[in-house]
N, C-alpha and C positions, 0 to 999 in steps of 0.2 A: 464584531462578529469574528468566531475564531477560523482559523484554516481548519481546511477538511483535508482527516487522514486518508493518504491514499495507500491500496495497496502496489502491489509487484505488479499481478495482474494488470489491472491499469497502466501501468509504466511501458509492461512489454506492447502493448499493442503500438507501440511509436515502430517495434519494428516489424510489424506485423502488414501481409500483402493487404489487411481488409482497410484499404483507404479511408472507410467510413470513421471505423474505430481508433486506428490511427491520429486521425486528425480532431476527434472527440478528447483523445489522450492528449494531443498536444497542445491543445485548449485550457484542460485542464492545470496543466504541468505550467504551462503560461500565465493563470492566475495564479500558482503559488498554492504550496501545502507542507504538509508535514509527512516522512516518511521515518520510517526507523533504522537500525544498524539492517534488521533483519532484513528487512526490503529491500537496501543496498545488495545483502547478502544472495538474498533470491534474486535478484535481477541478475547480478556474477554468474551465477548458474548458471542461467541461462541461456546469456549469450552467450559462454564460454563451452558449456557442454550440448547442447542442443539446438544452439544457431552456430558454434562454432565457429566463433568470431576470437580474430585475433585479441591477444591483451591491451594493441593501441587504442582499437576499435572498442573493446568494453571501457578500459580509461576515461573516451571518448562519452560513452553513455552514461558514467557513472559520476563524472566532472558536470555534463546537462544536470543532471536530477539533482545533485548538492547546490546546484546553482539557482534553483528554480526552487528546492523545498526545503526548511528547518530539518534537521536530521536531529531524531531522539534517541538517545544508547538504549542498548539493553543491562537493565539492572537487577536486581535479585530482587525489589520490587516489583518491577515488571516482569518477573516470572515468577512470582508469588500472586500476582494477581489474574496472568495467567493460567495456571493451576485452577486459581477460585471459579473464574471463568469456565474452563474446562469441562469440571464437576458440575457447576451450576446447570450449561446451557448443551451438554454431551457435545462439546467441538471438539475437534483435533488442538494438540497446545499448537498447533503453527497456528491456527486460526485465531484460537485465543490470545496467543502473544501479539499478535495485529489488533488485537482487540485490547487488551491492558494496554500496551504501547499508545495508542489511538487514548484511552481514555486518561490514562496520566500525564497524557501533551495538552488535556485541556481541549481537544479537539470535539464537536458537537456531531459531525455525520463522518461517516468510514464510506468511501467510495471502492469499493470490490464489486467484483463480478462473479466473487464466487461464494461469496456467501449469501443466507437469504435477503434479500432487499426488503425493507421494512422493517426487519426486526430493529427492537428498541431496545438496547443494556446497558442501564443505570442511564447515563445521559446523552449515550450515543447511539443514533442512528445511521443504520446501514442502508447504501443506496445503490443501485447498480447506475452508475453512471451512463451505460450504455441504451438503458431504457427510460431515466426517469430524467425530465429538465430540472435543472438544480435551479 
């Protein structure tokens, strides 16, 4: 059975006040998954510009997450397959790029919150993790 991609979304709720979701995420991050450059990326953000957290404190977050998940690069592959995606399914390429990354790791379900739950592309399912038992 392969890991399931996780996105950002998922990630951030570890720092997030909604205890519920939080500890759903930590759960998850605790079984083990596969996240991309770009999810590394997006979580920087985040903490950095919008939680405004120090660089020790993202450090911090971003040494957890490499610890806990396979990291997949971004390639020119996987932004070519993104694109494809894009066109195909009318996403945003961020979404897409979570979506080629996700399906060129060999990963079977994409755990987001912010895409539709349910949908099926080529061999991967998307699940809101915060609604559905895996």
């Amino acid at each position: 059975m392969s890991k399931p991609f996780i996105d950002s979304n998922v990630v951030l709720y570890l720092l997030s006040g909604d205890i519920a979701k939080a500890n759903r995420a930590e759960e998850l991050l605790h079984a083990g998954g596969i996240v991309s450059v770009q999810v590394l990326n997006e979580v920087t953000t985040v903490c950095r510009r919008k939680l405004r957290m120090p660089w020790e404190e993202t450090d911090g977050v971003l040494q957890a997450l490499t610890a806990a998940c396979d990291v997949v690069p971004l390639t020119l592959a996987s932004q070519q397959k993104a694109v494809d995606v894009a066109k195909r399914y009318q996403l945003s390429i961020y979404d897409s790029n979570i979506i080629a990354c996700a399906l060129l790791s060999g990963a079977s379900k994409l755990l987001t919150e912010d895409m539709q739950g349910g949908l099926v592309i080529d061999t991967l399912a998307i699940y809101n993790p915060f609604k559905v038992v895996l």
